[in-house]
C-alpha positions as CSV (number, residue, x, y, z in Angstrom):
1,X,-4.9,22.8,17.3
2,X,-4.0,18.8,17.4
3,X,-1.6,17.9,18.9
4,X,2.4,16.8,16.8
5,X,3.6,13.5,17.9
6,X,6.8,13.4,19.7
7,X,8.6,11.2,17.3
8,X,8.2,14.4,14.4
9,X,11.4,15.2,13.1
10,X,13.1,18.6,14.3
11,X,12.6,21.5,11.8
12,X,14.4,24.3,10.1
13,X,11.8,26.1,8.7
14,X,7.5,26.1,9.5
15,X,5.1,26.7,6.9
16,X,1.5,26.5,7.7
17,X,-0.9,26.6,5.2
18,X,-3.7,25.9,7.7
19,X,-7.8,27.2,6.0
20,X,-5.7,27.4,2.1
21,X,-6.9,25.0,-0.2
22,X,-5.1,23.5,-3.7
23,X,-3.5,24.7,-4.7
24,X,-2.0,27.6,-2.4
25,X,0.1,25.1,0.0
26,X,1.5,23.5,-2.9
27,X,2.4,27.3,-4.1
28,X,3.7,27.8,-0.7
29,X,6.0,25.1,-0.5
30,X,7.6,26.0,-3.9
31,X,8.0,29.5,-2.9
32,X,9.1,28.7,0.4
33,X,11.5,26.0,-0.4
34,X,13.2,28.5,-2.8
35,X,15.0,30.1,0.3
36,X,16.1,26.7,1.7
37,X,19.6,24.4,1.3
38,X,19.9,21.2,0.9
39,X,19.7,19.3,3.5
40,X,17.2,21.4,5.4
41,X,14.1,20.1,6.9
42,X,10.6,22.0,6.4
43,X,7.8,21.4,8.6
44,X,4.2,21.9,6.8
45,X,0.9,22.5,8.5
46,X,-2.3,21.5,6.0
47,X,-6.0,21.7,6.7
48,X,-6.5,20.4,3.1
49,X,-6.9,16.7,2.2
50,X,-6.0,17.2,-0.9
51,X,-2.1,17.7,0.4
52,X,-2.0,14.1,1.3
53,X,-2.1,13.4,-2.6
54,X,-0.3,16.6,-3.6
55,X,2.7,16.8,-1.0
56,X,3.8,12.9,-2.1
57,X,3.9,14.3,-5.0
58,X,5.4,17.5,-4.9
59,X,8.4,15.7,-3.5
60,X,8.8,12.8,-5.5
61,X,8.8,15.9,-8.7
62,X,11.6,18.2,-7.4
63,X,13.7,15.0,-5.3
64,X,13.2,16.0,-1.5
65,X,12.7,13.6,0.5
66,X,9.1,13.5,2.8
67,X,10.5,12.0,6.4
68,X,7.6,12.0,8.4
69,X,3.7,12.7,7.6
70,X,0.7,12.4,10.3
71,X,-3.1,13.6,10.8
72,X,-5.1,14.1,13.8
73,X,-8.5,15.7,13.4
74,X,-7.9,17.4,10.0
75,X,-5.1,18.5,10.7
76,X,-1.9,17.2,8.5
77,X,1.8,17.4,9.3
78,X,4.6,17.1,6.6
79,X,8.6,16.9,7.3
80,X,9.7,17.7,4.2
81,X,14.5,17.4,3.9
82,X,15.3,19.4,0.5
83,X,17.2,17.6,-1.9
């Protein structure tokens, strides 16, 4: 797998949703974020372009906050701090 930059944010919770496709990560997230506080930080692993698009999104609808977001060879990286 591609390497994480070093200046990622430190995580509370991993979620990879590497090989799913929209809109499983997206159902991921909301299942997984169920289980989280505020505050917390979730790290998300994507294969799927489409997350770029959906992830923004997903955030902006239920008031987290995304931190940080990267891609190296098709692989994507969201920190995600719940609202």
């Amino acid at each position: 797998m591609a390497n994480m930059t070093d200046d990622a944010p430190v995580h509370d919770v991993e979620l990879d949703t590497t090989g799913l496709y929209c809109p499983e990560p997206i159902m991921l997230m909301h299942n997984r974020v169920r289980d989280m506080q505020g505050g917390e930080i979730l790290k998300v692993i994507a294969t799927d372009p489409a997350t770029i698009r959906d992830i923004p999104k997903f955030c902006s609808f239920l008031g987290h906050e995304l931190m940080h977001q990267s891609e190296n060879n098709g692989v994507y990286w969201y920190f995600i701090r719940l609202g």
